[in-house]
C-alpha positions as CSV (number, residue, x, y, z in Angstrom):
1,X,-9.4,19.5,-13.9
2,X,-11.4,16.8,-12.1
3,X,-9.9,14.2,-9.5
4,X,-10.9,11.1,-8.9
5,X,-10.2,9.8,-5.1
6,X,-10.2,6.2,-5.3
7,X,-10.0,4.1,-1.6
8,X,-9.2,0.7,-1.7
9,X,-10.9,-0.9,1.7
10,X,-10.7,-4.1,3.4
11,X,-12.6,-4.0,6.8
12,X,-12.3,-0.2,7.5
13,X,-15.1,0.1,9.3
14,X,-13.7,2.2,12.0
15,X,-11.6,4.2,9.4
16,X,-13.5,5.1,7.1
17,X,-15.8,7.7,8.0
18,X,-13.4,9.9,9.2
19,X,-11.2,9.7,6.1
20,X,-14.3,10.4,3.4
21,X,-16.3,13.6,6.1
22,X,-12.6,15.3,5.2
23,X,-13.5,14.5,0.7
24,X,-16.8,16.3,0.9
25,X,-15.8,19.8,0.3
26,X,-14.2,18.4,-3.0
27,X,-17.5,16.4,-3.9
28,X,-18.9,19.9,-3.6
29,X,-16.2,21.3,-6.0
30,X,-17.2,19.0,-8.9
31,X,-14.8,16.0,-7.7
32,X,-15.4,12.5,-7.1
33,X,-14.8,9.9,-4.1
34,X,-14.8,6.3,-5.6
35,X,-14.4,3.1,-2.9
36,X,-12.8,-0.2,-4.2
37,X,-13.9,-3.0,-1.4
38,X,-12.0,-6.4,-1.7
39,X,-14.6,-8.1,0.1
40,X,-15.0,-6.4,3.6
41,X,-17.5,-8.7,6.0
42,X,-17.7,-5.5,8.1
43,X,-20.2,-2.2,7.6
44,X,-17.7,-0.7,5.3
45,X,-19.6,-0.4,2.5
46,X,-22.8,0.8,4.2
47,X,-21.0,3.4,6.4
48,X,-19.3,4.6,3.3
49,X,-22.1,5.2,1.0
50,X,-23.2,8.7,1.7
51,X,-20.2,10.0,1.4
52,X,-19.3,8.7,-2.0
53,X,-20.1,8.9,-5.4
54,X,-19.6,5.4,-6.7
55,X,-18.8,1.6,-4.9
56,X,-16.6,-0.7,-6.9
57,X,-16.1,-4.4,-5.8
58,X,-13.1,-6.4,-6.5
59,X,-10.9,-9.6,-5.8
60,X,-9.2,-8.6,-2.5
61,X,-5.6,-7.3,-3.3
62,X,-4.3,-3.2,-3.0
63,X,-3.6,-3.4,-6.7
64,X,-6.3,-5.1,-8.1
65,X,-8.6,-3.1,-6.1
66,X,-7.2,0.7,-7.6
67,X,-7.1,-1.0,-11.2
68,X,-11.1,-1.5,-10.7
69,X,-11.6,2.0,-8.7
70,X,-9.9,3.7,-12.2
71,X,-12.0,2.0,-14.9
72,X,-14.8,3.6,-13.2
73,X,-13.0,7.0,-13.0
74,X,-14.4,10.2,-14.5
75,X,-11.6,12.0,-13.3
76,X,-8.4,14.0,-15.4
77,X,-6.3,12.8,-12.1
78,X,-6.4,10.0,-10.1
79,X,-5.4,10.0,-6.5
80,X,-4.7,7.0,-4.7
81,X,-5.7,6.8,-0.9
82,X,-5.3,4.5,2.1
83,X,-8.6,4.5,3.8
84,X,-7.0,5.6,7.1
85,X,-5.1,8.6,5.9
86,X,-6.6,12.2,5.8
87,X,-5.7,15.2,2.7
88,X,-5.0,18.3,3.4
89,X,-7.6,20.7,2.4
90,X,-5.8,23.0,-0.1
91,X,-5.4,19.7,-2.3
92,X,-6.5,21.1,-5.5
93,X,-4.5,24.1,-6.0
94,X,-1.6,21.9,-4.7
95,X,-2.7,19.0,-7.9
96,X,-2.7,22.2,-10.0
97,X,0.7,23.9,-9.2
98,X,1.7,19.8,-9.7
99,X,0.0,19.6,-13.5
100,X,1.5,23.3,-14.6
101,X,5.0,22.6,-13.4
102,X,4.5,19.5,-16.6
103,X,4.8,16.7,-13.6
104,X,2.2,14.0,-14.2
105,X,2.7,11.8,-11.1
106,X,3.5,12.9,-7.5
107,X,3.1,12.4,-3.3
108,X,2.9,14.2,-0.5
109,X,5.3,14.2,2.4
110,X,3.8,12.2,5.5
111,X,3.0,12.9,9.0
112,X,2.1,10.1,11.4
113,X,-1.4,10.4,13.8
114,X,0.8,9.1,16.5
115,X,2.1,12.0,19.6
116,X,5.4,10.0,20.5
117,X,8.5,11.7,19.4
118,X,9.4,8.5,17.7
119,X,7.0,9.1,15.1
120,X,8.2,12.7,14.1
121,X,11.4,10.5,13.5
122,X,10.0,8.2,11.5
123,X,8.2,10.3,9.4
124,X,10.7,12.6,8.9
125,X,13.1,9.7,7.6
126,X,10.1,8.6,4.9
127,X,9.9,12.1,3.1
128,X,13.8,12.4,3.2
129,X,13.9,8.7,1.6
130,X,11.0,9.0,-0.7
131,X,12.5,12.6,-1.7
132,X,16.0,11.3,-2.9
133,X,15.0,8.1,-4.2
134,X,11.5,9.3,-5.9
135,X,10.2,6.8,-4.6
136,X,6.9,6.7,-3.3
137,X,4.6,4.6,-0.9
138,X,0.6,4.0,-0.9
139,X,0.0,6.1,2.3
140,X,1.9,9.3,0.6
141,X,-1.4,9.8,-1.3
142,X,0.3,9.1,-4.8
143,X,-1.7,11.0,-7.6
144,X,-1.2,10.5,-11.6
145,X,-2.4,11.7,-14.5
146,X,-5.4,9.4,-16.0
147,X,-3.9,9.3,-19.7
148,X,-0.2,8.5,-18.1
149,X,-1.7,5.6,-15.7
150,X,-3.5,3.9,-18.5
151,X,-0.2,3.9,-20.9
152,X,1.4,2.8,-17.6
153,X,-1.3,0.0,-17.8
154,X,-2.4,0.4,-14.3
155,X,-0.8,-0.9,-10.8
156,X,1.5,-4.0,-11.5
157,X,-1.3,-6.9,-9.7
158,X,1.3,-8.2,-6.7
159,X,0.7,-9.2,-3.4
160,X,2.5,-6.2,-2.2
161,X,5.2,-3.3,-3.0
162,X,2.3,-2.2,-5.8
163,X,3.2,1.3,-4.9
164,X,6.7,0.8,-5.3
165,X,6.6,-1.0,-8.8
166,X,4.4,1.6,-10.1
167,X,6.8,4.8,-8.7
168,X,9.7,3.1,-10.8
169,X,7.7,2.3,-14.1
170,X,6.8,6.5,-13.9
171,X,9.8,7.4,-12.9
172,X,11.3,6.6,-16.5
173,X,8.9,9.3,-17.1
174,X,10.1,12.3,-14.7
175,X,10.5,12.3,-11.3
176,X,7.6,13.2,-8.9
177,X,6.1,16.1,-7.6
178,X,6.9,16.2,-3.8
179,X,4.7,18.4,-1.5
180,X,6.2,19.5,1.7
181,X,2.5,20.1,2.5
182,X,1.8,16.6,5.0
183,X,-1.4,13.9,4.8
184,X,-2.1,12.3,7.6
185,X,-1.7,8.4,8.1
186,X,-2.7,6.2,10.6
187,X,0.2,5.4,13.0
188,X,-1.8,2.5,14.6
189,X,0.5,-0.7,12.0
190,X,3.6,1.0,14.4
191,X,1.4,0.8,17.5
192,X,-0.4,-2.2,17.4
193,X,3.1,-4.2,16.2
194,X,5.7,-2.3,17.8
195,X,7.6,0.8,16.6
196,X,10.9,-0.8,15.9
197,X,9.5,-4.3,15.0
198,X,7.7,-2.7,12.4
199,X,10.4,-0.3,11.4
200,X,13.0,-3.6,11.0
201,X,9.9,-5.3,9.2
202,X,9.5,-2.7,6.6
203,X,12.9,-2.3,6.1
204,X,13.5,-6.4,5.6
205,X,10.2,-6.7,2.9
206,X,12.0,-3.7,1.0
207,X,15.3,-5.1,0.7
208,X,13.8,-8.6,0.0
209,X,12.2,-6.9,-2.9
210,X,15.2,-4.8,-4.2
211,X,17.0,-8.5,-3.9
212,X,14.0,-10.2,-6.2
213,X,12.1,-11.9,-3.3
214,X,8.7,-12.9,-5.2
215,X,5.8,-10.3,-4.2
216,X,3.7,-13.3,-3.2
217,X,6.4,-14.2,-0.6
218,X,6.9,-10.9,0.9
219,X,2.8,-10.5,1.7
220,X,3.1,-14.1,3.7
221,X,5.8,-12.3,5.9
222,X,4.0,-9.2,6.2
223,X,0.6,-11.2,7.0
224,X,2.5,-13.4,9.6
Protein backbone atom coordinates (compact mmCIF):
# COMPACT_ATOMS: atom_id res chain seq x y z
CA UNK A 1 0.00 0.00 0.00
CA UNK A 2 1.35 3.47 -0.84
CA UNK A 3 -0.37 6.90 0.31
CA UNK A 4 -0.43 9.78 -1.31
CA UNK A 5 -0.80 13.04 1.07
CA UNK A 6 -2.04 15.70 -0.94
CA UNK A 7 -2.19 19.54 0.78
CA UNK A 8 -4.13 21.98 -0.85
CA UNK A 9 -2.43 25.64 0.21
CA UNK A 10 -3.32 29.04 -0.17
CA UNK A 11 -0.88 31.46 1.73
CA UNK A 12 0.41 28.90 4.43
CA UNK A 13 3.40 30.16 4.84
CA UNK A 14 3.46 30.03 8.55
CA UNK A 15 1.69 26.62 8.44
CA UNK A 16 3.23 24.76 6.48
CA UNK A 17 6.44 23.68 7.71
CA UNK A 18 5.26 22.40 10.66
CA UNK A 19 2.54 20.27 9.06
CA UNK A 20 5.02 18.50 6.29
CA UNK A 21 8.53 18.01 9.22
CA UNK A 22 5.54 15.62 10.86
CA UNK A 23 5.13 13.55 6.75
CA UNK A 24 8.84 12.82 6.61
CA UNK A 25 8.97 9.54 8.44
CA UNK A 26 6.38 8.36 5.76
CA UNK A 27 8.48 9.80 2.81
CA UNK A 28 11.02 7.49 4.33
CA UNK A 29 8.59 4.56 4.36
CA UNK A 30 8.07 4.63 0.56
CA UNK A 31 5.07 7.33 0.78
CA UNK A 32 4.49 10.48 -0.88
CA UNK A 33 3.72 14.30 0.14
CA UNK A 34 2.12 16.08 -2.91
CA UNK A 35 1.22 20.24 -2.44
CA UNK A 36 -1.66 21.68 -4.57
CA UNK A 37 -1.10 25.75 -4.37
CA UNK A 38 -4.05 27.84 -5.68
CA UNK A 39 -1.86 30.66 -6.24
CA UNK A 40 -0.18 31.56 -2.88
CA UNK A 41 1.75 35.26 -3.30
CA UNK A 42 3.52 34.11 -0.06
CA UNK A 43 6.86 31.67 0.35
CA UNK A 44 4.64 28.73 0.45
CA UNK A 45 5.87 27.00 -2.20
CA UNK A 46 9.58 27.65 -1.53
CA UNK A 47 9.36 26.72 2.17
CA UNK A 48 7.49 23.61 1.14
CA UNK A 49 9.76 22.17 -1.29
CA UNK A 50 12.13 20.09 0.68
CA UNK A 51 9.84 18.41 2.28
CA UNK A 52 7.87 17.12 -0.64
CA UNK A 53 7.88 15.02 -3.39
CA UNK A 54 5.93 16.80 -5.97
CA UNK A 55 4.22 20.71 -6.43
CA UNK A 56 1.04 20.93 -8.37
CA UNK A 57 -0.43 24.36 -9.28
CA UNK A 58 -4.03 25.02 -9.70
CA UNK A 59 -7.05 27.59 -10.17
CA UNK A 60 -7.51 28.60 -6.50
CA UNK A 61 -10.57 26.56 -4.95
CA UNK A 62 -10.27 23.47 -2.05
CA UNK A 63 -11.68 21.19 -4.66
CA UNK A 64 -10.16 22.08 -7.67
CA UNK A 65 -6.90 22.06 -5.96
CA UNK A 66 -7.24 18.06 -4.50
CA UNK A 67 -8.68 17.08 -8.07
CA UNK A 68 -5.09 18.31 -9.50
CA UNK A 69 -2.98 16.98 -6.37
CA UNK A 70 -4.66 13.26 -7.37
CA UNK A 71 -3.90 13.15 -11.10
CA UNK A 72 -0.41 13.42 -10.05
CA UNK A 73 -0.87 10.67 -7.34
CA UNK A 74 1.24 7.52 -7.37
CA UNK A 75 -0.48 6.43 -4.44
CA UNK A 76 -3.14 3.14 -3.70
CA UNK A 77 -4.79 5.77 -1.09
CA UNK A 78 -5.17 9.18 -1.11
CA UNK A 79 -5.36 11.28 2.06
CA UNK A 80 -6.71 14.66 2.01
CA UNK A 81 -4.98 17.24 4.36
CA UNK A 82 -5.51 20.90 5.53
CA UNK A 83 -2.13 22.48 5.56
CA UNK A 84 -2.51 23.42 9.28
CA UNK A 85 -3.47 20.07 10.72
CA UNK A 86 -0.87 17.53 11.97
CA UNK A 87 -1.35 13.12 11.60
CA UNK A 88 -0.70 11.05 14.00
CA UNK A 89 2.24 8.98 13.62
CA UNK A 90 0.92 5.36 13.61
CA UNK A 91 -1.08 6.50 10.41
CA UNK A 92 -0.25 3.60 8.24
CA UNK A 93 -1.12 0.66 10.28
CA UNK A 94 -4.27 2.77 11.15
CA UNK A 95 -4.97 3.14 6.80
CA UNK A 96 -4.32 -0.61 6.94
CA UNK A 97 -6.67 -1.91 9.78
CA UNK A 98 -9.11 0.71 7.54
CA UNK A 99 -8.41 -1.25 3.98
CA UNK A 100 -8.76 -4.97 5.70
CA UNK A 101 -11.93 -4.21 7.50
CA UNK A 102 -13.23 -3.76 3.22
CA UNK A 103 -13.87 0.22 4.11
CA UNK A 104 -12.53 2.30 1.27
CA UNK A 105 -13.14 5.82 2.58
CA UNK A 106 -12.72 7.15 6.16
CA UNK A 107 -11.64 10.17 8.92
CA UNK A 108 -10.18 10.58 11.92
CA UNK A 109 -11.75 12.06 15.02
CA UNK A 110 -10.42 15.78 15.68
CA UNK A 111 -8.67 17.49 18.38
CA UNK A 112 -8.36 21.34 18.36
CA UNK A 113 -4.52 23.09 18.99
CA UNK A 114 -6.42 25.44 21.17
CA UNK A 115 -5.98 24.92 25.53
CA UNK A 116 -9.47 26.54 26.42
CA UNK A 117 -11.91 24.15 27.70
CA UNK A 118 -14.22 25.31 25.04
CA UNK A 119 -12.36 23.68 22.46
CA UNK A 120 -12.40 20.03 24.09
CA UNK A 121 -16.26 20.89 23.76
CA UNK A 122 -16.27 21.69 20.46
CA UNK A 123 -14.26 19.02 19.29
CA UNK A 124 -15.86 16.49 21.14
CA UNK A 125 -19.36 17.58 19.46
CA UNK A 126 -17.52 17.21 15.75
CA UNK A 127 -16.53 13.41 16.18
CA UNK A 128 -19.97 12.70 17.88
CA UNK A 129 -21.67 14.50 14.78
CA UNK A 130 -19.41 13.20 12.06
CA UNK A 131 -19.78 9.68 13.87
CA UNK A 132 -23.68 9.39 13.62
CA UNK A 133 -24.11 11.14 10.47
CA UNK A 134 -20.93 9.67 8.54
CA UNK A 135 -20.29 12.65 7.61
CA UNK A 136 -17.02 13.96 7.29
CA UNK A 137 -15.15 17.43 7.07
CA UNK A 138 -11.74 18.47 5.26
CA UNK A 139 -9.74 18.94 8.56
CA UNK A 140 -10.79 15.16 9.76
CA UNK A 141 -7.99 14.11 7.37
CA UNK A 142 -10.55 12.22 4.94
CA UNK A 143 -8.60 9.26 3.08
CA UNK A 144 -10.10 7.11 -0.03
CA UNK A 145 -9.16 4.52 -1.99
CA UNK A 146 -7.57 5.83 -5.48
CA UNK A 147 -9.83 3.41 -7.73
CA UNK A 148 -13.14 4.48 -5.56
CA UNK A 149 -12.28 8.38 -5.92
CA UNK A 150 -11.75 8.18 -9.61
CA UNK A 151 -15.28 6.27 -10.15
CA UNK A 152 -16.45 8.90 -7.64
CA UNK A 153 -14.98 11.37 -10.31
CA UNK A 154 -13.15 13.34 -7.92
CA UNK A 155 -14.26 16.31 -5.36
CA UNK A 156 -17.62 17.93 -6.62
CA UNK A 157 -15.71 21.68 -7.93
CA UNK A 158 -17.84 24.17 -5.40
CA UNK A 159 -16.95 27.09 -3.69
CA UNK A 160 -17.35 25.25 -0.50
CA UNK A 161 -18.94 22.17 1.54
CA UNK A 162 -16.51 19.97 -1.07
CA UNK A 163 -15.90 17.67 1.76
CA UNK A 164 -19.31 17.30 2.58
CA UNK A 165 -20.64 16.53 -1.06
CA UNK A 166 -18.00 14.03 -1.55
CA UNK A 167 -18.81 12.15 2.19
CA UNK A 168 -22.45 11.66 0.86
CA UNK A 169 -21.64 10.51 -2.85
CA UNK A 170 -19.27 7.59 -0.85
CA UNK A 171 -21.54 7.04 1.57
CA UNK A 172 -23.92 5.24 -0.98
CA UNK A 173 -20.94 3.11 -0.88
CA UNK A 174 -20.49 2.11 2.94
CA UNK A 175 -20.09 4.15 5.71
CA UNK A 176 -16.58 5.38 6.87
CA UNK A 177 -13.92 4.21 8.87
CA UNK A 178 -13.84 6.43 12.06
CA UNK A 179 -10.58 6.47 14.15
CA UNK A 180 -10.90 7.39 17.73
CA UNK A 181 -7.11 8.01 17.15
CA UNK A 182 -7.20 12.36 16.94
CA UNK A 183 -5.24 14.74 14.11
CA UNK A 184 -4.58 17.83 15.14
CA UNK A 185 -6.15 21.08 13.48
CA UNK A 186 -5.50 24.50 13.83
CA UNK A 187 -7.95 26.14 16.35
CA UNK A 188 -6.79 29.64 15.20
CA UNK A 189 -10.51 30.14 12.38
CA UNK A 190 -12.27 29.91 16.37
CA UNK A 191 -9.68 32.33 17.63
CA UNK A 192 -9.08 34.81 15.35
CA UNK A 193 -13.23 35.10 14.67
CA UNK A 194 -14.61 34.29 17.88
CA UNK A 195 -15.52 30.82 19.39
CA UNK A 196 -19.25 31.10 19.25
CA UNK A 197 -19.42 33.51 16.18
CA UNK A 198 -17.74 30.91 14.42
CA UNK A 199 -19.57 28.03 15.91
CA UNK A 200 -23.21 29.96 14.85
CA UNK A 201 -21.27 30.58 11.44
CA UNK A 202 -20.63 27.02 10.70
CA UNK A 203 -23.70 25.86 11.87
CA UNK A 204 -25.78 28.59 9.47
CA UNK A 205 -23.44 27.69 6.07
CA UNK A 206 -24.39 23.91 6.92
CA UNK A 207 -27.98 24.32 7.21
CA UNK A 208 -28.00 26.82 4.21
CA UNK A 209 -26.59 23.92 2.36
CA UNK A 210 -28.84 21.04 3.55
CA UNK A 211 -31.66 23.81 2.53
CA UNK A 212 -30.05 24.09 -1.29
CA UNK A 213 -28.33 27.50 -0.74
CA UNK A 214 -25.96 27.61 -3.97
CA UNK A 215 -22.15 26.66 -2.90
CA UNK A 216 -21.11 29.92 -4.56
CA UNK A 217 -23.31 31.84 -2.07
CA UNK A 218 -22.31 30.17 1.00
CA UNK A 219 -18.25 30.91 0.27
CA UNK A 220 -19.39 34.90 -0.08
CA UNK A 221 -20.75 34.51 3.63
CA UNK A 222 -17.95 32.56 4.75
CA UNK A 223 -15.36 35.09 3.10
CA UNK A 224 -17.32 38.10 4.53
Amino acid sequence: MKISIIIPTLNEAEAIIASLQGLQYLRHLGHEVIVADGGSLDSTLSLAMPYIDAKVLSDKGRAKQLNAGTRIANGDVLLFLHADTLLPENIESILLEALSLGFSWGRFDVRLSGQQFMFRIIEKMINIRSRVSGIATGDQAIFIRKDVFAEEGGFPEIALMEDIAMSKRLKKRSRPFCSRVRVITSSRRWEDQGIWKTIFLMWCLRLAYLCGVKSDRLAQLYRS
